[in-house]
C-alpha positions in Angstrom: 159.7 125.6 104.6 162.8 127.9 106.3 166.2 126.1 106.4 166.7 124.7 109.6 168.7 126.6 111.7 172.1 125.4 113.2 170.8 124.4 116.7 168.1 122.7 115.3 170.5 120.8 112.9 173.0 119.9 115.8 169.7 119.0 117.8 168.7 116.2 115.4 172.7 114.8 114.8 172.5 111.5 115.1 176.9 111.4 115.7 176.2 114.4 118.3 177.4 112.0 121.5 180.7 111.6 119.8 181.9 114.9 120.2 181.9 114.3 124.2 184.7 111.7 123.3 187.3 114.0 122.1 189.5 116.4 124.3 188.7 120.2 124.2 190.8 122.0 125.9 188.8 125.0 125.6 185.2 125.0 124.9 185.1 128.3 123.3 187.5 127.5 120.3 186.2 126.2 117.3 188.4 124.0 115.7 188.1 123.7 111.9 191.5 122.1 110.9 190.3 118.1 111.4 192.0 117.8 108.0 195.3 118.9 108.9 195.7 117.3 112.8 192.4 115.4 114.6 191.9 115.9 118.1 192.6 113.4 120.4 190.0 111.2 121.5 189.8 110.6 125.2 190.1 106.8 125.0 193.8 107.4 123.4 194.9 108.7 127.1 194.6 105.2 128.6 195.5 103.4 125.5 198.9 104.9 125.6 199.3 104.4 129.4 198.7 101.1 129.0 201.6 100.5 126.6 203.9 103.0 129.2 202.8 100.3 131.6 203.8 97.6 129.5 207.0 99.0 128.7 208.1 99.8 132.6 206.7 96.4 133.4 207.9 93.9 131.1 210.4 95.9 129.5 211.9 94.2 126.3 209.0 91.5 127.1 206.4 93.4 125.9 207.1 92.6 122.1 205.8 89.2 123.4 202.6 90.7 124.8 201.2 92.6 121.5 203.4 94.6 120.2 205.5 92.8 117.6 201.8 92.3 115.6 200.9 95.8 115.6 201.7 96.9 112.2 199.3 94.2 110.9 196.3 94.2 113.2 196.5 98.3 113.1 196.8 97.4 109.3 194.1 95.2 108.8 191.8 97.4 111.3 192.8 100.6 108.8 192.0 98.0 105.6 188.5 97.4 106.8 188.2 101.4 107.0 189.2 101.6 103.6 187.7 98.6 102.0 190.7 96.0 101.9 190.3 92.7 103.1 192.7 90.8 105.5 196.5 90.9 104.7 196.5 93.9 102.8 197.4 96.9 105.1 199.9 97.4 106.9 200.5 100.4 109.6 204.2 101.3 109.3 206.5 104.2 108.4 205.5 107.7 106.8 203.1 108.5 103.8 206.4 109.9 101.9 208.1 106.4 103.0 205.3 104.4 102.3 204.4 106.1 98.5 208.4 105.9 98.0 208.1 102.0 98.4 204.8 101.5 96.1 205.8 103.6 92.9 209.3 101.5 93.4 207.6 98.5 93.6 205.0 99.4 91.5 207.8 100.2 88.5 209.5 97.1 88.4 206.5 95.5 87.5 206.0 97.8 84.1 209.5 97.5 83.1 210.7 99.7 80.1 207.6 102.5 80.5 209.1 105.5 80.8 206.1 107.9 82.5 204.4 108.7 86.0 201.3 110.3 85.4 200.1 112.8 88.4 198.5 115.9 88.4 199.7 119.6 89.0 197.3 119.7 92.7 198.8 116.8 93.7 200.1 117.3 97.3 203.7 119.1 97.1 205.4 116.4 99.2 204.1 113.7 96.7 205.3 115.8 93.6 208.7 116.3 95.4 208.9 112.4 95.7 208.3 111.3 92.3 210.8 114.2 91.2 213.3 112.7 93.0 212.6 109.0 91.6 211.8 110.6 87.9 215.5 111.8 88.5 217.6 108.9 89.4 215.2 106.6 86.7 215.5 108.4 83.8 212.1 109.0 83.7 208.9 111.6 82.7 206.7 112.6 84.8 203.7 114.0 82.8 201.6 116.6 85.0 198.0 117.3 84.4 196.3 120.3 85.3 193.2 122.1 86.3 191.2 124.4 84.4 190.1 126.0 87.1 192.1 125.5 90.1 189.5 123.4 91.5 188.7 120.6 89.8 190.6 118.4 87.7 189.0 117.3 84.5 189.0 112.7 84.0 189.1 113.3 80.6 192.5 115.3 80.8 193.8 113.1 82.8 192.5 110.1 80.3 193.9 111.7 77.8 197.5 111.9 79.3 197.8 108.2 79.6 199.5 106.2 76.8 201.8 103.0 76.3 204.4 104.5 78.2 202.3 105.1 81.1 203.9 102.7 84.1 202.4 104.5 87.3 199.5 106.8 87.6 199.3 108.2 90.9 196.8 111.1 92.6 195.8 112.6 95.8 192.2 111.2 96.4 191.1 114.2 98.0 192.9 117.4 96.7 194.6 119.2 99.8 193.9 122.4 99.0 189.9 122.5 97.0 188.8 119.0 98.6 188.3 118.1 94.8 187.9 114.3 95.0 188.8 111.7 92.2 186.7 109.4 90.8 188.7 106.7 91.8 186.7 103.6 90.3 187.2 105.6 86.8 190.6 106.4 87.1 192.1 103.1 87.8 190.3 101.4 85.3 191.4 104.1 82.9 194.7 103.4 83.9 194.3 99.6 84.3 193.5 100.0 80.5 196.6 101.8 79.4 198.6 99.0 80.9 199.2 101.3 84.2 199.1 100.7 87.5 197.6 103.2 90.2 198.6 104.7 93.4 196.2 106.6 95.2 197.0 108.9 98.4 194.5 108.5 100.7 195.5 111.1 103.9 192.3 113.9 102.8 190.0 111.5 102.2 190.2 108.5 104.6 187.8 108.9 107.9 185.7 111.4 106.0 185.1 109.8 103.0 183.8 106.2 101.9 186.5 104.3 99.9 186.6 100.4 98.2 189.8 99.9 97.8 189.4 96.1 96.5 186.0 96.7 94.3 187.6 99.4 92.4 190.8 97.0 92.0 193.1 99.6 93.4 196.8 98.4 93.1 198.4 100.6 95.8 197.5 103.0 98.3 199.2 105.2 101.4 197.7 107.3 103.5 198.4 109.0 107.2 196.7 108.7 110.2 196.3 112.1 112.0 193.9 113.4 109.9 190.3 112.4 110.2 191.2 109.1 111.8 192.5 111.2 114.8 195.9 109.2 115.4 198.1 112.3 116.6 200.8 114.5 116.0 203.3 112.6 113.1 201.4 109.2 113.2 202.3 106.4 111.5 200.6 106.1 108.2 199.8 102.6 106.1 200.1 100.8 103.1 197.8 99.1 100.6 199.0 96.4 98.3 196.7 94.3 96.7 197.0 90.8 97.3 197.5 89.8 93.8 200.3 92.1 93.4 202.4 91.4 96.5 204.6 88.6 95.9 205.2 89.9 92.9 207.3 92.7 94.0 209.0 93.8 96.6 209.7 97.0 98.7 212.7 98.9 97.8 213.4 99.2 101.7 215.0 95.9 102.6 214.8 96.6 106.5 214.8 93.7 109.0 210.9 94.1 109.8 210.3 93.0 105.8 212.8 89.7 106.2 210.7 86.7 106.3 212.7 85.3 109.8 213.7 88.4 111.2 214.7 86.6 114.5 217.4 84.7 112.5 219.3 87.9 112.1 220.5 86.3 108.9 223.1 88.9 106.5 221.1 87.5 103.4 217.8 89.3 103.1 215.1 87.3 102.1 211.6 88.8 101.9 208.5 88.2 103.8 205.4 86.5 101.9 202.6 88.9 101.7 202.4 92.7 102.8 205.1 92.1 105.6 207.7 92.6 102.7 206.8 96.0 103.1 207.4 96.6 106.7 211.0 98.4 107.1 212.1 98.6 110.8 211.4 98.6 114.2 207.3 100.1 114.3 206.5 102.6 117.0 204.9 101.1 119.8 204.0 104.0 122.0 202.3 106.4 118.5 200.9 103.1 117.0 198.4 102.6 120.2 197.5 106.0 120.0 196.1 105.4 116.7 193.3 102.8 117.8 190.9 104.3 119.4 189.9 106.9 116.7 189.7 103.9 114.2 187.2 102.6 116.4 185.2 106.2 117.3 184.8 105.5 113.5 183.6 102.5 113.3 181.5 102.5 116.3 179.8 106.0 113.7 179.8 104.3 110.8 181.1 105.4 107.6 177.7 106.0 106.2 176.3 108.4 109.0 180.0 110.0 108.8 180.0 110.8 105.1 176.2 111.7 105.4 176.8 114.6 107.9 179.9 115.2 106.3 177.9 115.8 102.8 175.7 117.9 105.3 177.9 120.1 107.2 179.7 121.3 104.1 176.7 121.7 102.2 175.7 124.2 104.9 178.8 125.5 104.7 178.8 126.6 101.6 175.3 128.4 102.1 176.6 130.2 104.8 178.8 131.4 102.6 176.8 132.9 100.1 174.7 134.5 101.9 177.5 136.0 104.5 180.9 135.9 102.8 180.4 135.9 99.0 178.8 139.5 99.1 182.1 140.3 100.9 184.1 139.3 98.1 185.1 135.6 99.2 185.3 133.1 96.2 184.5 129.5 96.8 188.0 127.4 95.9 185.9 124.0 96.3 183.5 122.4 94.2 179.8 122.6 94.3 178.7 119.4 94.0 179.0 117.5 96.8 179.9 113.8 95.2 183.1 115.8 93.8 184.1 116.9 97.1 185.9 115.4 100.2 185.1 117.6 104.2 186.8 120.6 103.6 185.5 123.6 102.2 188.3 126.3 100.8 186.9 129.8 100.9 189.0 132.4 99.1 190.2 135.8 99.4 192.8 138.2 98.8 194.2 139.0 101.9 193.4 135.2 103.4 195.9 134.7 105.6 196.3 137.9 107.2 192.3 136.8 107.6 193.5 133.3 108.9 195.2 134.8 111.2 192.7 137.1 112.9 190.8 134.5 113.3 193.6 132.1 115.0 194.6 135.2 117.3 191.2 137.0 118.5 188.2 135.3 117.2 189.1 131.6 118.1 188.5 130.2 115.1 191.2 127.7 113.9 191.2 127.5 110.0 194.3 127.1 108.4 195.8 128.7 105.3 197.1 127.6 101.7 198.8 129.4 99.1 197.9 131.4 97.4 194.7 132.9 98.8 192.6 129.7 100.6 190.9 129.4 103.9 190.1 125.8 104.2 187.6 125.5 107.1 187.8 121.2 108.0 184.6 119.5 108.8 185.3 116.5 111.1 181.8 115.0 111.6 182.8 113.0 114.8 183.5 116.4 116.9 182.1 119.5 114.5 179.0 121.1 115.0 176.6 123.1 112.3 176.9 125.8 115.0 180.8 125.8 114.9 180.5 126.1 111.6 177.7 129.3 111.6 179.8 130.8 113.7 182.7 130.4 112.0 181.3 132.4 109.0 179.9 135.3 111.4 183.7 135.6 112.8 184.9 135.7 109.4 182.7 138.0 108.2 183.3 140.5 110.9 187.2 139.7 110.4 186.8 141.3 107.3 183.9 143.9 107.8 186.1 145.3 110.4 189.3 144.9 109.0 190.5 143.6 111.2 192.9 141.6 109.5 195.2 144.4 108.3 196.8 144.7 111.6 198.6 141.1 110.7 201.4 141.1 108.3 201.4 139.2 104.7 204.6 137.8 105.5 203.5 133.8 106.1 205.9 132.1 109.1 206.1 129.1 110.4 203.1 126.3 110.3 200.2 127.8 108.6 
């Protein structure tokens, strides 16, 4: 039997009515970078005027009206996403923030072990952060890496753990191949060595399914303007597992983590329970903004979203070899589709003078990342198989054409 083509495939989507509930602002663009910034769902327009209402309204009463509870009802709507029970999530701050506070936390309760564990395609920003701690700690930070700039072997990163392990902390979903962690694996491995585990959750979360409290994760962070389509700079969240929260404490004593903050007392005392990890004042107005894609999801279910994820990449990557590997594009993502998250990255030697022929005059939004990846993002909420054939024509003609060289190789600015 032929493959089915990509109408026929969009024709029998089951999640098809969902794409109606997002914003396009023009039809003809296919929009492919779900893994960098989600579009805005529709429902998000009246869910932010209704907290400019309350705000011009009530004024400083509206922290009586919903708002003061936000962190952890956003929190414990983002935990049920993720597989955290009640009291363990919390929406608040930045990932950077927010991974800042766990491997803090998460050190003082493995006194005297020396190392972080990560690996070397860990996102930059993350690396950046534990440098930073590594530097004012006195401490190691042992990098794994790939063999093959895709994937990153368990074993090695088994094999890096020892008695002097304290934190062992990884991108879920690799930013730039979509390689995905076991994560079950991994933090038993570390669990083992005595570790603990801190898993970033922002390329993963929305796209892919996760059980934070059956694989005993100890912390977790993640944003929301990814595939759970919160907007522009979002606030992100926070996993602590239950067990683990009165036991520590965030290293941000801010008045939002005080157990009476109403008191204004001088002597900080910490809240019971995730609130320790709230910092200050949460943003009302970008916190609404983020329910309404938490619900799109919900209302799909994780199931049907990973299912057509699984699908759309898959087809994907056969578009590929039979339009763009002939043409000298490499696939920089994995092949199997249990190791991978909903991005494909298709390489190339001149990719982002490609990327941006695409951006400019064949309205297709990719993005790009060093050195030589195209990572096309499939949001199964709002993408289509026929976005994504088309996609791979453009491309192909991008480069049949050459019309690419007219770009310069001299990256600026957001790519």
């Amino acid at each position: 039997m032929a493959p089915r083509s990509a109408r026929e495939l969009d024709a029998a989507d089951p999640l098809a009515g969902f794409r109606e509930r997002f914003f396009r602002a023009d039809p003809e663009e296919i929009y492919l970078d779900g893994n960098s910034l989600g579009r805005m769902p529709i429902a998000a327009v009246a869910k932010i005027q209704t907290i400019a209402n309350q705000w011009a309204e009530s004024l400083v009463g509206g922290w009586g009206s919903g708002w003061l509870d936000l962190p952890q009802r956003l929190g414990d709507k983002v935990g049920q996403l993720l597989g955290a029970a009640h009291g363990q999530v919390v929406v608040t701050d930045s990932t950077s923030v927010n991974l800042y506070k766990s491997i803090s936390a998460g050190l003082t309760l493995r006194p005297g072990r020396t190392q972080i564990v990560t690996d070397k395609d860990n996102f930059p920003s993350d690396i950046y952060l534990l440098q930073g701690i590594a530097s004012r700690n006195n401490l190691e930070i042992v990098t794994v890496p790939s063999r093959d700039g895709i994937h990153v072997d368990p074993v090695d990163l088994i094999g890096a753990l020892s008695e002097q392990t304290a934190i062992v902390t990884l991108s879920h979903t690799l930013f730039k191949s979509g390689f995905t962690h076991d994560m079950r694996r991994l933090t038993q491995a570390a669990h083992d060595a005595g570790a603990l585990v801190v898993w970033d959750l922002s390329h993963s979360a929305g796209a892919v399914p996760i059980q934070l409290d059956e694989d005993l994760v100890d912390f977790a962070v993640g944003c929301t303007y990814k595939y759970l389509n919160g907007g522009p700079g979002a606030p992100a969240y926070i996993y602590v597992r239950k067990e683990l929260q009165d036991q520590c404490s965030s290293p941000i004593w801010g008045w939002f983590g005080q157990t009476r903050p109403f008191e204004f007392s001088s002597v900080y005392e910490p809240a019971a329970g995730i609130n320790r990890f709230l910092a200050g004042t949460p943003p009302v107005l970008s916190m609404a903004a983020i329910e309404p894609g938490l619900d799109l999801l919900f209302e799909a279910g994780m199931g049907r979203v990973r299912a057509k994820s699984v699908a759309q990449t898959e087809y994907l990557i056969a578009r590929w070899e039979e339009e763009l590997k002939p043409l000298g594009v490499t696939l920089n993502s994995p092949r199997k589709s249990a190791q991978r998250g909903s991005h494909v990255s298709l390489g190339h030697p001149e990719a982002y003078r490609i990327d941006q022929a695409l951006i400019q005059e064949m309205k297709v939004i990719p993005d790009f990342r060093t050195p030589d990846n195209i990572r096309f993002g499939v949001a199964p909420l709002y993408t289509t198989f026929t976005e994504l054939d088309e996609a791979v024509k453009r491309m192909a003609q991008v480069i049949v054409e050459r019309r690419f060289e007219k770009y310069s190789a001299h990256s600026e600015g957001v790519t």
